[in-house]
C-alpha positions as CSV (number, residue, x, y, z in Angstrom):
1,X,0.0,0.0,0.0
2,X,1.2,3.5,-0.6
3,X,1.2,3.9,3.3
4,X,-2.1,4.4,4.3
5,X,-6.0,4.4,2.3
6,X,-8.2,3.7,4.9
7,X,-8.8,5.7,7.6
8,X,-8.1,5.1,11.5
9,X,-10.2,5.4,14.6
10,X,-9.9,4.4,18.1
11,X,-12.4,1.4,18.6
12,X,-15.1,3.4,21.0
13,X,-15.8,6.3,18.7
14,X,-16.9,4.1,16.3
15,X,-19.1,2.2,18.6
16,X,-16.9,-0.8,19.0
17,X,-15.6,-2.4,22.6
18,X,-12.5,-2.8,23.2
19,X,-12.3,-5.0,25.7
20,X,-14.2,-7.4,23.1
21,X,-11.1,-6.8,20.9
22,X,-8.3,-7.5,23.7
23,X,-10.4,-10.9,24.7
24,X,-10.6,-11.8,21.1
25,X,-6.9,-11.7,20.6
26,X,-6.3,-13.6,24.4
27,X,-8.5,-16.3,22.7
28,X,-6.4,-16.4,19.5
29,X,-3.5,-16.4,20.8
30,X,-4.6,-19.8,23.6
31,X,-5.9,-21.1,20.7
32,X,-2.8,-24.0,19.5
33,X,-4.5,-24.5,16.2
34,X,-5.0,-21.2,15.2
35,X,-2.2,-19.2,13.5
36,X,-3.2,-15.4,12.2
37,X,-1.0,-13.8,9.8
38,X,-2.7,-10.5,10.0
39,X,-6.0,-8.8,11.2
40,X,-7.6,-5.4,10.3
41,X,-11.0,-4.4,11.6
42,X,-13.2,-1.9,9.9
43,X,-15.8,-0.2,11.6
44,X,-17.8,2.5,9.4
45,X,-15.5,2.5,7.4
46,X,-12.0,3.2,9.6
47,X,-9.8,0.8,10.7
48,X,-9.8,0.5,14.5
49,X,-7.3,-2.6,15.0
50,X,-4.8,-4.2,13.1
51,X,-1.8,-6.7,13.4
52,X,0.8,-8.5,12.0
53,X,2.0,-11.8,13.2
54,X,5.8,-12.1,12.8
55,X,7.4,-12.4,10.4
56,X,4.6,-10.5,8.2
57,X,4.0,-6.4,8.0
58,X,2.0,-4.2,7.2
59,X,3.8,-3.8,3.9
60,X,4.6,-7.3,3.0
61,X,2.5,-9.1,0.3
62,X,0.8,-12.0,1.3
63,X,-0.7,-15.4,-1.4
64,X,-4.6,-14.5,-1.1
65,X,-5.3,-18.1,-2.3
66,X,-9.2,-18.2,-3.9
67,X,-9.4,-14.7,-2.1
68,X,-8.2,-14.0,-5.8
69,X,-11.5,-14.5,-7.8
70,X,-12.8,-11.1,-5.7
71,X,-10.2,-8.9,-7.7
72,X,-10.7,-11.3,-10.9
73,X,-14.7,-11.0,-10.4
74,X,-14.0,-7.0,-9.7
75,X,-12.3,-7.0,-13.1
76,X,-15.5,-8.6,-14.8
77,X,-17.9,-6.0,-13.4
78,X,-15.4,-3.4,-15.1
79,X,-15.1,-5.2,-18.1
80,X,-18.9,-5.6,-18.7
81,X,-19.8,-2.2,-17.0
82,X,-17.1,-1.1,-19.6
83,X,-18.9,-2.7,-22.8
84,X,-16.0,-4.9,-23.4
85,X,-17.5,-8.3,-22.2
86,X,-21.1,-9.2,-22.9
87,X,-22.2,-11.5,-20.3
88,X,-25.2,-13.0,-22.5
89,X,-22.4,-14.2,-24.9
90,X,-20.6,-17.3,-25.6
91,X,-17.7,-18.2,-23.6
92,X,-16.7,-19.7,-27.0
93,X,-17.1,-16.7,-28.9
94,X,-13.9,-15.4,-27.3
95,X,-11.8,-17.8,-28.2
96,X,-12.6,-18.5,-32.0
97,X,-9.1,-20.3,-32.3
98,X,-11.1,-23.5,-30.2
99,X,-14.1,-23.3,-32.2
100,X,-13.7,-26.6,-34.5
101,X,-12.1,-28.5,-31.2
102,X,-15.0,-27.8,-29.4
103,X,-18.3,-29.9,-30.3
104,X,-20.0,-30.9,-27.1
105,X,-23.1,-28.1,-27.3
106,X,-23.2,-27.5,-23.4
107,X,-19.6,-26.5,-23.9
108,X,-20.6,-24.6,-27.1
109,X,-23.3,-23.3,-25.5
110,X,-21.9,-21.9,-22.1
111,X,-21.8,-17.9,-21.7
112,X,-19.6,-15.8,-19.9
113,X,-22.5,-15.5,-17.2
114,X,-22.2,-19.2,-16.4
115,X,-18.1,-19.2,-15.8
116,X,-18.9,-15.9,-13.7
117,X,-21.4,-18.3,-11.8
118,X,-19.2,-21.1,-11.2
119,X,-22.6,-22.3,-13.0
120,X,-21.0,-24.4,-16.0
121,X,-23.1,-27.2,-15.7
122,X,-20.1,-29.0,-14.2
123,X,-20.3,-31.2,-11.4
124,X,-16.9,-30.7,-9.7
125,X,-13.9,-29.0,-10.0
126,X,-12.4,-29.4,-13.7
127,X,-8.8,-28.2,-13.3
128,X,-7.0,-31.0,-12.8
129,X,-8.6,-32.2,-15.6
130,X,-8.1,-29.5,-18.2
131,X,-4.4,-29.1,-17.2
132,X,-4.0,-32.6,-17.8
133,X,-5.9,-32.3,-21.6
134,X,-3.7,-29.1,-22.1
135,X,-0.8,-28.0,-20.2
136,X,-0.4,-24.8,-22.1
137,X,-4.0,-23.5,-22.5
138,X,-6.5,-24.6,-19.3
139,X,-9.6,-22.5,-21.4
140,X,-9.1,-25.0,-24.2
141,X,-9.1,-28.0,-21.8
142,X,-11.8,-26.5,-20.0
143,X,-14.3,-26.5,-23.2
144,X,-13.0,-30.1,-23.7
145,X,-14.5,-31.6,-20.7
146,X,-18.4,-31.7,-21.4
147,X,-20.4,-30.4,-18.7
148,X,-22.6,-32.8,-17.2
149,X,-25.5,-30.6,-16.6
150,X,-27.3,-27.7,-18.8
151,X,-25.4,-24.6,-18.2
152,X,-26.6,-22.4,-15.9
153,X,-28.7,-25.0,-13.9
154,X,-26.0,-26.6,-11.7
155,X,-23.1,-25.3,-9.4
156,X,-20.2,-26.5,-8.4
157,X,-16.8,-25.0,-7.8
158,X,-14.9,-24.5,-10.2
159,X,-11.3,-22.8,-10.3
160,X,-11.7,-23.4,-14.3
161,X,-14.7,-21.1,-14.8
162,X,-12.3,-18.4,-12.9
163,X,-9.4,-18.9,-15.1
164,X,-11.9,-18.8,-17.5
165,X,-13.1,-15.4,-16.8
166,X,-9.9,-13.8,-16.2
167,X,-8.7,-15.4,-19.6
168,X,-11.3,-13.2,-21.0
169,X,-11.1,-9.7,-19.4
170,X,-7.1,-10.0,-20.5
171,X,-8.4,-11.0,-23.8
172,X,-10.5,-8.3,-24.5
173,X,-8.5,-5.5,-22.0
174,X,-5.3,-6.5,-23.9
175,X,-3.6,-6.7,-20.5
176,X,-3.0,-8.5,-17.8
177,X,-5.7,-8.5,-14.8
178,X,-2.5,-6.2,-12.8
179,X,-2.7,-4.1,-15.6
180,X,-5.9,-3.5,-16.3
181,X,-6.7,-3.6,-12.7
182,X,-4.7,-0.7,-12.1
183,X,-6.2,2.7,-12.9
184,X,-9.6,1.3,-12.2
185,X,-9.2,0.1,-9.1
186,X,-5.7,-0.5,-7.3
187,X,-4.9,3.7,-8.0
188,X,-8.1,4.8,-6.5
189,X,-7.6,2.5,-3.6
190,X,-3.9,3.3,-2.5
191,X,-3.1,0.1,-3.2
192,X,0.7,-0.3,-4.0
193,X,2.4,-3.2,-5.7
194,X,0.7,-6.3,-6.0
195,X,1.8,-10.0,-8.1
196,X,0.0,-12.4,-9.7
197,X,1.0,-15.9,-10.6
198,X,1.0,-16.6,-14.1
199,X,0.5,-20.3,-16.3
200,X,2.2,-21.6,-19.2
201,X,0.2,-19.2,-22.0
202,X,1.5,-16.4,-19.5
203,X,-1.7,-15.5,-18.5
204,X,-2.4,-14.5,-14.6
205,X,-4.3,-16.9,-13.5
206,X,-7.0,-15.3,-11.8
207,X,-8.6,-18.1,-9.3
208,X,-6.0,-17.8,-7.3
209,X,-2.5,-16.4,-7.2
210,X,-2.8,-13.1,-6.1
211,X,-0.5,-11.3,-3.8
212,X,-1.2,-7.9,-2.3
213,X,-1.3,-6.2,1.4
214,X,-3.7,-7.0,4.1
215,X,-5.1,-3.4,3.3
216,X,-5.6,-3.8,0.0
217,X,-7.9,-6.9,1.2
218,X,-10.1,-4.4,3.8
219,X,-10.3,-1.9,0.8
220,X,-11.6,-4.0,-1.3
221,X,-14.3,-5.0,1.2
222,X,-15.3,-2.0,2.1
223,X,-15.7,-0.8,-1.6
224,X,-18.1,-3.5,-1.7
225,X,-19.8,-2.4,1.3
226,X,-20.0,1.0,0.0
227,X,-21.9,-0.5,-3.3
228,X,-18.5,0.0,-5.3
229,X,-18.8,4.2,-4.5
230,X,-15.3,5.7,-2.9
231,X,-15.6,9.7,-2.9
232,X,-18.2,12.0,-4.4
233,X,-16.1,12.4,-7.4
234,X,-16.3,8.4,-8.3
235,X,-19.8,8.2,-7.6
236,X,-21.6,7.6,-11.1
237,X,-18.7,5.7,-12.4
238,X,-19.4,3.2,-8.9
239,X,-22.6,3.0,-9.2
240,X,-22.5,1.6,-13.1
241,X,-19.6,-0.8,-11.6
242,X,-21.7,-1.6,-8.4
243,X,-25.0,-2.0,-10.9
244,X,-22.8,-4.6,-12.6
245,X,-21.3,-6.2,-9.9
246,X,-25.3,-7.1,-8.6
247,X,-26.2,-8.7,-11.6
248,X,-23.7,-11.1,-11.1
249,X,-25.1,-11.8,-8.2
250,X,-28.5,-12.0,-9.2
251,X,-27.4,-14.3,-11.8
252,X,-26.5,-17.3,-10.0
253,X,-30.0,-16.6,-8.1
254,X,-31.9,-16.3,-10.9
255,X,-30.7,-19.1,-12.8
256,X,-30.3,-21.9,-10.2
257,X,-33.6,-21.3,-8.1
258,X,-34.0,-21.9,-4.4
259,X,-33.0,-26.0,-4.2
260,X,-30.4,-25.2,-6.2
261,X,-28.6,-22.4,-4.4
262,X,-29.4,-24.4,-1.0
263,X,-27.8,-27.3,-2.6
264,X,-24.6,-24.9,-4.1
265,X,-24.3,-23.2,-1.1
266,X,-24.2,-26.7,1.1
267,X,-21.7,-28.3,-1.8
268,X,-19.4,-25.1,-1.1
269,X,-18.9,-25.6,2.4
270,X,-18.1,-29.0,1.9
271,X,-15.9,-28.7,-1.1
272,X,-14.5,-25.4,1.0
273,X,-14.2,-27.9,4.2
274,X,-11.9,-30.2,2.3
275,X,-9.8,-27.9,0.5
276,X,-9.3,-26.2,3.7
277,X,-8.1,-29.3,5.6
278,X,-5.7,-30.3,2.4
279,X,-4.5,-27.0,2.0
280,X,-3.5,-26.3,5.6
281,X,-1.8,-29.8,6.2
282,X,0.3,-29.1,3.1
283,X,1.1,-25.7,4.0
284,X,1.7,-27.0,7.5
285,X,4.0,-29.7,6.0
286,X,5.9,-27.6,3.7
287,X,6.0,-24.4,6.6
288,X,7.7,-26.8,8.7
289,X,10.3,-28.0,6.0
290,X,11.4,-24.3,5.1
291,X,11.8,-23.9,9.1
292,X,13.7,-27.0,9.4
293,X,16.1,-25.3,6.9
294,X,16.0,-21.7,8.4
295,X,14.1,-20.8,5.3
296,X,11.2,-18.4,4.6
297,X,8.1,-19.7,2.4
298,X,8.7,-18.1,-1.2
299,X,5.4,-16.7,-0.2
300,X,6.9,-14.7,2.5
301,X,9.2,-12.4,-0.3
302,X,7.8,-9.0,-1.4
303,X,10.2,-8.4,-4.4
304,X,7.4,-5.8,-6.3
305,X,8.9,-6.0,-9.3
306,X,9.8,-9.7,-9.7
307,X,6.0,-10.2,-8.6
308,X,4.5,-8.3,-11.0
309,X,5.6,-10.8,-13.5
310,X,4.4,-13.3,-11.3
311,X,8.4,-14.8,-10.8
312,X,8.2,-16.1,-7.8
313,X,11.9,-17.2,-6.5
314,X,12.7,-20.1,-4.3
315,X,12.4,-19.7,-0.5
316,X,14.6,-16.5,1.0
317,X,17.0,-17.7,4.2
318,X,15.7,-15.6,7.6
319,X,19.0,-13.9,8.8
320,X,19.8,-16.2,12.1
321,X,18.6,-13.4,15.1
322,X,15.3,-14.1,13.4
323,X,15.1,-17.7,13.3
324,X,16.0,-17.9,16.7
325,X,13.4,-15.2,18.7
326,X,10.5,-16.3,15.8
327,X,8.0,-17.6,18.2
328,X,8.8,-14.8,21.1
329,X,8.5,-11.9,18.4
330,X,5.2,-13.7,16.7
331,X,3.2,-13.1,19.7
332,X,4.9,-9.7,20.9
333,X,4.3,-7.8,17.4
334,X,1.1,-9.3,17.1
335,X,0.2,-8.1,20.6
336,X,2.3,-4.9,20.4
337,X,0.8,-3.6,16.8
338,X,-2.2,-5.2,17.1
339,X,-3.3,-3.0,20.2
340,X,-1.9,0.6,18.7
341,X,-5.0,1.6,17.6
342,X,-6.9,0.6,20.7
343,X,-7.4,3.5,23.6
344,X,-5.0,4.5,26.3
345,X,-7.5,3.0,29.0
346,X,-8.3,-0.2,27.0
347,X,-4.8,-0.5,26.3
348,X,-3.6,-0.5,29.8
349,X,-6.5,-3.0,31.0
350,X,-4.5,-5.4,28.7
């Protein structure tokens, strides 16, 4: 971030307790199986606590994981609001190169609406899948894969339809999502350098892959919250983006029906709970490798201009102080930071 785009507040004029603050972070910090990285609490609008959990900062970049797809699906709304997707057209139509590999008519028949709905008719996940049908294009071995229902009648999620989607905004933008991303969004937020992992085709992969600030996160949010208006200046353009950003929204309502979106919503958390579980014993396996070695995950690097390329180097080696005080500083910075924006009063009850 380009120091700081939100404002601050001290927790009680916004109407927030502190002490409920202090007791949530004496509950995290008991808690053995829970490990923050960062926090930051909005209220109204302002930030009234944050934190950093050694050996991340406020300025440090951080892997958002699927917390991508809100930037990718961001990028969407400006694309459409923009006039340079059509969300009633074929996903096909974008990619005319595919057009005699691809004869299944659900594939032929999906729109961009349906990818932006995780709504391709699939029943699970396809990426494994379409990598394995084409390493160096996942679009084309995405339309390879008949769905197995109508699109637009089933969902299931997908990181395909994503890629997907972000495939297209580059497409049509001519850039990459960081690119394009930019002026429309990342400028007006105070958001400062940001990565994004790209594939084979060099595309950024949208799904997932994203790097950014814990701020940049919270902005994002409250953008959202705002209905996509930030300043009286911005207001009409928001509210075209914040139209847009609806109708996605109202898509995957619309088109599925109530036993549907009980039965997507249900599939989610499962599918969520299971990726969760995988992705944190992996992360917990490979965290304690890198440690083993004295090593930092590559995650852990902030190098803006190697990230914007989406190079992501092998794991950095923590200078020796900081391997050896790593726990002790974890949960004085997080205590020490976290607390800065709390009251005088509150801060001495803790």
């Amino acid at each position: 971030m380009n120091n700081r785009s939100l404002p601050r507040a001290a927790p009680s004029a916004v109407g927030v307790d502190a002490d409920g603050l202090i007791g949530f972070l004496d509950a995290v910090h008991a808690a053995p199986d829970i490990e923050l990285h960062s926090l930051m609490m909005l209220r109204h609008g302002q930030v009234v606590a944050e934190g950093w959990w050694h050996p991340y900062s406020a300025e440090r970049v951080h892997l958002l994981y699927s917390l991508s797809k809100s930037f990718t699906s961001t990028a969407a709304g400006f694309a459409a609001a923009e006039g340079l997707i059509d969300l009633d057209a074929t996903v096909l139509s974008y990619f005319p190169e595919l057009d005699a590999d691809i004869t299944d008519p659900r594939s032929r028949a999906m729109l961009v609406r349906h990818v932006a709905a995780m709504a391709s008719g699939h029943r699970e996940d396809t990426v494994a899948r379409a990598e394995a049908l084409d390493p160096h294009d996942l679009v084309h071995g995405f339309l390879m894969i008949p769905p197995d229902e109508e699109p637009g009648s089933y969902f299931a999620y997908n990181q395909s339809c994503t890629f997907t989607l972000a495939a297209i905004v580059q497409r049509v933008s001519g850039m990459s999502l960081t690119e394009y991303l930019r002026p429309r969004l990342f400028d007006p937020l105070g958001v400062g350098a940001i990565g994004w992992i790209r594939d084979a085709s060099g595309r950024e992969i949208g799904y997932s892959g994203m790097y950014a600030a814990t701020e940049a996160v919270a902005a994002l949010g409250q953008l959202y919250l705002q209905g996509g208006r930030r300043g009286e200046r911005q207001r009409k353009s928001r509210d075209r983006l914040a139209k847009q950003l609806i109708a996605f929204g109202d898509t995957r309502a619309a088109e599925l029906g109530p036993q549907r979106l009980r039965q997507r919503d249900q599939l989610e958390r499962d599918d969520g709970d299971r990726r969760n579980r995988k992705q944190e014993q992996r992360f917990r396996t490979s965290r304690h490798r890198l440690r083993s070695a004295g090593c930092r995950s590559p995650g852990d690097q902030h190098d803006s201009a190697k990230l914007q390329h989406g190079i992501l180097p092998d794991a950095l080696r923590a200078p020796p102080e900081e391997q050896a005080s790593e726990q002790v500083q974890r949960r004085h910075r997080a205590a020490s930071v976290a607390m800065h924006e709390l009251s005088p009063a509150a801060a001495h009850r803790s």
